[in-house]
C-alpha positions in Angstrom: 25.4 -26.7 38.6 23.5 -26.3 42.0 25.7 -29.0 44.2 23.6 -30.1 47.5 25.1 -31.8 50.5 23.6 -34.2 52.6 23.6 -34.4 56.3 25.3 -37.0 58.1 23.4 -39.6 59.3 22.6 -39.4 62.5 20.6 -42.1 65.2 17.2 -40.8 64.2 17.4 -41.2 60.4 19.4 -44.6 61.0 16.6 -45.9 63.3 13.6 -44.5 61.0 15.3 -45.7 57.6 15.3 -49.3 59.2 11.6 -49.4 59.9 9.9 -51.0 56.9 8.3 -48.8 54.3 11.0 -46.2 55.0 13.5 -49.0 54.0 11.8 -50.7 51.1 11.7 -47.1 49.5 14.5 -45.3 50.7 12.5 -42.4 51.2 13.4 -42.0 55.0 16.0 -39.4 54.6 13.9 -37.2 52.4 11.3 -37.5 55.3 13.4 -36.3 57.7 15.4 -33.4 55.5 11.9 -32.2 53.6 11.4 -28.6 55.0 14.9 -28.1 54.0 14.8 -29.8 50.5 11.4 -27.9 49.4 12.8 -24.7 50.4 15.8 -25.3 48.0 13.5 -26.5 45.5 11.3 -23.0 45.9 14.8 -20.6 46.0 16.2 -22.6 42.9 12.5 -22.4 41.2 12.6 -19.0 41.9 15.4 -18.1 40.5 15.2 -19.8 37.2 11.3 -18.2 37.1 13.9 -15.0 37.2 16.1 -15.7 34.7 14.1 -17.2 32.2 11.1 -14.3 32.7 12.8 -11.4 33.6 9.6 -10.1 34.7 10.7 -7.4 37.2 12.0 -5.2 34.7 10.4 -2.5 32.9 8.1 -3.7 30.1 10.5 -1.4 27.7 13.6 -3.1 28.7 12.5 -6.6 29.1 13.3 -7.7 25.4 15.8 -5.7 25.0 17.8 -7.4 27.9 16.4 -11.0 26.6 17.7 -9.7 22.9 21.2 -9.3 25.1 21.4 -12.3 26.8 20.4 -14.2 23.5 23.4 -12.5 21.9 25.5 -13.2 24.2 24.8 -17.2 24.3 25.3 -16.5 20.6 29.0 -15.3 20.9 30.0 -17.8 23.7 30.0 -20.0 20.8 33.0 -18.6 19.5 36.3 -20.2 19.4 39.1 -18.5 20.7 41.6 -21.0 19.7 42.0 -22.5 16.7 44.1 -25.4 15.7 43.6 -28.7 13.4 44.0 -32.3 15.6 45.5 -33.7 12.4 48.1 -31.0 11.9 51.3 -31.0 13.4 52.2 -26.9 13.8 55.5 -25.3 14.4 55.5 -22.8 16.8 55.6 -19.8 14.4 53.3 -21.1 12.5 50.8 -21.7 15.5 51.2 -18.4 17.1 50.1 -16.7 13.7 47.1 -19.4 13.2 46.7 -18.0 16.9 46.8 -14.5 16.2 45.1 -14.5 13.3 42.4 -16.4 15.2 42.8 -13.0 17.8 42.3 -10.6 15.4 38.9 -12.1 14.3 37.5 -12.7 18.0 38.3 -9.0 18.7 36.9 -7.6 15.1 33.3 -9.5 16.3 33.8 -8.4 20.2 33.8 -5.2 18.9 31.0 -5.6 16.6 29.1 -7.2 19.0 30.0 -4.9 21.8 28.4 -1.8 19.1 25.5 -4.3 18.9 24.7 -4.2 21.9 25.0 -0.7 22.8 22.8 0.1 20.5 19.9 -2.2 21.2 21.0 -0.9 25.1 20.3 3.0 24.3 17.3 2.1 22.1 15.8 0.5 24.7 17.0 3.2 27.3 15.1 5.7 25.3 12.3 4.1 24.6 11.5 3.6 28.5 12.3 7.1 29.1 9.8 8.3 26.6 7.0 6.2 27.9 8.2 7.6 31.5 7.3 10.9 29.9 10.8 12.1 29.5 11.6 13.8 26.3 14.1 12.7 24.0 16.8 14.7 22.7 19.2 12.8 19.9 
């Protein structure tokens, strides 16, 4: 979340928000604060264009690192706690729900962390060769 602050009011923006169409649609302040507002508007445009597109990076690489990100909004689903609202646990019995709840998170870190080395060095390799590097495995 992008939080944006507002500048006090001062004399000018109380004086032009009173005048009548200003007023009526409240739109005085934006008047006033425009440049500054649009150029926010472009930097935060810009960087979702970034994010989304990805399109500075090699053509090779680009859906590889897409592939990535997707994988890892996959795993952020995880739960690394796990407990039932209706049970009532005692405390040995909730530290090995707890750990047995560690042992799977780290058994799919790891798988994902092979996952995505290899899809990494695939990709590596595959801009290298079109670079016109030769590839030795």
């Amino acid at each position: 979340l992008e939080f944006k602050t507002i500048p006090p009011r001062t004399e000018t923006t109380r004086s032009s928000s009173k005048s009548g169409l200003l007023a009526i649609s409240g739109c005085g302040k934006l008047l006033l604060c425009g440049g500054k507002m649009s150029g926010r508007r472009r930097f935060s445009q810009c960087k979702n264009d970034l994010s989304e597109n990805l399109f500075i990076v090699n053509d090779s690489l680009r859906p590889a690192l897409i592939s990535v990100r997707d994988m890892c909004y996959r795993i952020g689903d995880m739960n690394l706690c796990r407990f039932d609202k209706d049970h009532t646990y005692h405390l040995k019995q909730f530290q090995d729900a707890q750990m047995s709840q560690l042992n799977e998170v780290t058994d799919r870190l790891a798988e994902f962390r092979e996952l995505v080395k290899e899809v990494v060095r695939r990709a590596c390799a595959n801009a290298l060769f079109e670079a016109g590097f030769p590839l030795e495995e």
